[in-house]
C-alpha positions as CSV (number, residue, x, y, z in Angstrom):
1,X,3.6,-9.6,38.3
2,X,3.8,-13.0,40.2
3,X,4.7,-16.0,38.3
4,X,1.5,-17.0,39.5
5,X,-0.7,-14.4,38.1
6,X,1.1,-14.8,35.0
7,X,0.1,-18.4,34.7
8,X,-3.2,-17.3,35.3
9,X,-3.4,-14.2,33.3
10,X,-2.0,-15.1,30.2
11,X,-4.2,-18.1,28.9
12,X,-7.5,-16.5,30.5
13,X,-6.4,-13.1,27.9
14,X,-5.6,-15.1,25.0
15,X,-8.9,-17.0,24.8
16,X,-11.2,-14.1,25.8
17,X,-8.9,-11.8,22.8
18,X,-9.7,-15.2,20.6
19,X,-13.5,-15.3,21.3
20,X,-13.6,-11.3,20.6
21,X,-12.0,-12.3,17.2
22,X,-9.3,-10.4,17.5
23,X,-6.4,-12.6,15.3
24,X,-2.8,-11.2,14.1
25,X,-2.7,-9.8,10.9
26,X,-1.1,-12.9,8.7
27,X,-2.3,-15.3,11.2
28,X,-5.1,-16.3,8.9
29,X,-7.0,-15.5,6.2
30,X,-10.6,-14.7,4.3
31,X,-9.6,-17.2,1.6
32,X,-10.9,-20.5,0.8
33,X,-8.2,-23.4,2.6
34,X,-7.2,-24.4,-1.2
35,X,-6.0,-21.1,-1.9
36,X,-2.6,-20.5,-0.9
37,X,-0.8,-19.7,-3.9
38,X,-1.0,-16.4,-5.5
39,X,0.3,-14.8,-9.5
40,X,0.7,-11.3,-9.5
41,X,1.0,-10.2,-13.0
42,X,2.1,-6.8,-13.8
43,X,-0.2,-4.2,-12.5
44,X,-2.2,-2.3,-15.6
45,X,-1.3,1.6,-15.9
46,X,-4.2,3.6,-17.9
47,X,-2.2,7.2,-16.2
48,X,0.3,8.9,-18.1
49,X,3.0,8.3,-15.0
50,X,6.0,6.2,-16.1
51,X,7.1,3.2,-14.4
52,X,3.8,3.6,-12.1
53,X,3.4,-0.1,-13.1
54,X,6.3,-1.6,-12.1
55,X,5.9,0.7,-8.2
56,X,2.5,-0.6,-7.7
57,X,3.7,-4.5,-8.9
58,X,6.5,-4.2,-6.7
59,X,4.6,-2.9,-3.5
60,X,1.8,-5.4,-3.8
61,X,4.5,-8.4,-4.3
62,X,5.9,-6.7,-1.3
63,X,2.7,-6.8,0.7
64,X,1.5,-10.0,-0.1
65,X,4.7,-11.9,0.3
66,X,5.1,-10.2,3.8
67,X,2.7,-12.3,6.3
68,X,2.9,-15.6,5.4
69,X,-1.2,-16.1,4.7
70,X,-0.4,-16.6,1.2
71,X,2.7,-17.3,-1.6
72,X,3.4,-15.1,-4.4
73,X,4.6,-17.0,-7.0
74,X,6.2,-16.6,-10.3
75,X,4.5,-18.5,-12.4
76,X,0.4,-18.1,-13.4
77,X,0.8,-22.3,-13.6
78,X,1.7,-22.5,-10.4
79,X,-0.7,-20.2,-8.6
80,X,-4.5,-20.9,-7.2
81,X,-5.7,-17.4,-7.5
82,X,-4.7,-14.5,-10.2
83,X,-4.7,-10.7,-8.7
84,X,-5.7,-8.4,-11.4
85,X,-5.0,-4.6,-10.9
86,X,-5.4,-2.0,-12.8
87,X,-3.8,2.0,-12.2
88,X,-7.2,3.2,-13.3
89,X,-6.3,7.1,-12.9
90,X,-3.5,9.2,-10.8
91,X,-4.9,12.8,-10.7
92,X,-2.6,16.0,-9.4
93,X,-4.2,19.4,-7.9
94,X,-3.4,22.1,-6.1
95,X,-3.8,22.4,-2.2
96,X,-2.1,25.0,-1.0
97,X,-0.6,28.1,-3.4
98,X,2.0,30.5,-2.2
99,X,2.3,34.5,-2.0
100,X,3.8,34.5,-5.1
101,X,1.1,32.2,-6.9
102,X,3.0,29.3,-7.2
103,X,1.8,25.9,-5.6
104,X,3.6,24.9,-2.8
105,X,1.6,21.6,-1.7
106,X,-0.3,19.0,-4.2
107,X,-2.7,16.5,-3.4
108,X,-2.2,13.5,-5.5
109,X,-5.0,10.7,-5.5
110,X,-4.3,7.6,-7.8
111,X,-7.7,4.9,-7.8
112,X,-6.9,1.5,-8.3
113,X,-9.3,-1.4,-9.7
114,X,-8.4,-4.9,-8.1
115,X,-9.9,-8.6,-8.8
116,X,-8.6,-11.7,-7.2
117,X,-10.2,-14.9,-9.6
118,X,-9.0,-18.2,-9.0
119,X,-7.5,-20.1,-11.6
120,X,-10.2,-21.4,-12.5
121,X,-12.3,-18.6,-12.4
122,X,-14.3,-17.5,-9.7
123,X,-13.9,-14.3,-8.9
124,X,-13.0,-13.9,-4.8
125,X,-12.7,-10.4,-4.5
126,X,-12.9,-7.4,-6.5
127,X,-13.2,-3.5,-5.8
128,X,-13.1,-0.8,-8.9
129,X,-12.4,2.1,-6.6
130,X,-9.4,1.5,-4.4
131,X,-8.5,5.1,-4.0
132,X,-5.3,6.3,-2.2
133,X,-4.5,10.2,-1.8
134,X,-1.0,11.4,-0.6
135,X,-0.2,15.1,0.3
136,X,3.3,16.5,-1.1
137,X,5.5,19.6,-0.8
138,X,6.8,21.5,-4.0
139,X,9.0,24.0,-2.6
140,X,11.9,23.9,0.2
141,X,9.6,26.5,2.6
142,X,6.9,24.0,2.8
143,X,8.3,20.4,3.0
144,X,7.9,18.8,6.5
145,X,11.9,17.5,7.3
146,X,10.6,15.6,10.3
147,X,8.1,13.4,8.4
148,X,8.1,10.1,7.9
149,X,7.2,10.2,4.4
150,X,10.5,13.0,4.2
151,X,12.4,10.3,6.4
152,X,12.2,7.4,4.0
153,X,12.4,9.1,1.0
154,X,15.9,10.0,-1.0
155,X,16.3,13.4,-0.6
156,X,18.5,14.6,2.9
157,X,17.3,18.1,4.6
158,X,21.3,19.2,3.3
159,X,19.8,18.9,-0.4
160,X,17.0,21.2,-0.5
161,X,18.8,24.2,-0.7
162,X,20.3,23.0,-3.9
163,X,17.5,21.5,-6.0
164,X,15.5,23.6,-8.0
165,X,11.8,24.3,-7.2
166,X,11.0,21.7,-10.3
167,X,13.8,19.2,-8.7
168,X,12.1,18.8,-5.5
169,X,8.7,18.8,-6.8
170,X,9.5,15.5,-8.5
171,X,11.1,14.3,-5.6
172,X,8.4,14.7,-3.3
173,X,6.3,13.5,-5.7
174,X,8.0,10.5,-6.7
175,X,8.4,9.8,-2.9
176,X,4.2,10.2,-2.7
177,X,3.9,7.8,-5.2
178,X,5.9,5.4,-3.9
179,X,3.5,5.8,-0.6
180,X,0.7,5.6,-2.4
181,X,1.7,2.5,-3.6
182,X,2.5,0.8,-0.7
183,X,-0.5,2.0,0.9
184,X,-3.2,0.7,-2.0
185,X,-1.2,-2.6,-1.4
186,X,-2.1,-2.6,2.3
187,X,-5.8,-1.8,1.1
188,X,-5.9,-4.5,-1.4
189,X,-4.1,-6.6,0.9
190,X,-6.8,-6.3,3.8
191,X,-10.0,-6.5,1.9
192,X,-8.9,-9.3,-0.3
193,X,-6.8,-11.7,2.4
194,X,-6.7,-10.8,6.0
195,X,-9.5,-12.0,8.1
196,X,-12.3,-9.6,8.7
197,X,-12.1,-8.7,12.4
């Protein structure tokens, strides 16, 4: 393309992309203009999972801190707006069960409840039923090695011969809920901060 057309072409598609409202995600925000300073206290757990908490605290943190729209701060004192969230329930069930009547893929769904208040106390945003489900192998035979979700988690294609059927159940399922976490973050994130587009 010319250096001309570029010229041309470039401010004409950024203002008809602005007028369609189409903005980068962390380029601005639903949020009053006062609000720019967020506490995240540790998330609630009312599921029997260990450490579930501290995932889901860590993974919002993690979201929030990520785009710039807002701070995550340490302090309640030095925030304009509190994020409440509660794990309200993580439920496990079968999907798929193999020849031998064992299950070889569970479906895992964990529903979070959310409430962003300001300091002060007007609630901005809240949602009871953030739900997040995440699919997960239990035995070698059925876990996809080429998945992203495989990719990023700790166990290596070398190790599944040598866990045990119990071994890489909780492996895949600690991986899912680490997923799960991320992506109820992402959830939370977008309908309480990120413009609406």
């Amino acid at each position: 393309m010319s250096q001309c057309l570029q010229r041309v072409f470039l401010p004409v598609a950024i203002i008809l992309l602005s007028a369609c409202g189409y903005t980068l995600q962390g380029s601005g925000t639903i949020l009053p203009p006062d609000v720019k300073n967020i506490y995240i206290p540790k998330v609630e757990n009312d599921s029997t999972e260990l450490g579930l908490a501290d995932i889901v605290t860590d993974a919002l943190s993690d979201q929030f801190d990520s785009y710039g729209a807002v701070t995550v701060v340490d302090k309640q004192i030095q925030a304009d707006a509190v994020l409440k969230v509660r794990v309200v329930s993580l439920t496990q069930s079968t999907d798929t069960v193999s020849s031998n009547n064992t299950a070889s893929q569970m479906d895992s769904t964990m529903i979070l409840a959310g409430e962003l208040r300001r300091v002060t106390g007007k609630v901005l945003w809240r949602d009871d039923q953030v739900r997040v489900t995440k699919n997960f192998a239990t035995n070698a035979s059925t876990v996809v090695t080429t998945s992203p979700d495989f990719a990023s988690g700790s166990i290596s294609t070398q190790d599944l011969s040598g866990l045990t059927q119990r071994e890489l159940a909780r492996g895949q399922q600690a991986q899912a809920l680490l997923s799960m976490s991320a992506d109820a973050a992402e959830i939370i994130y977008e309908k309480s901060v990120a413009p609406d587009f």
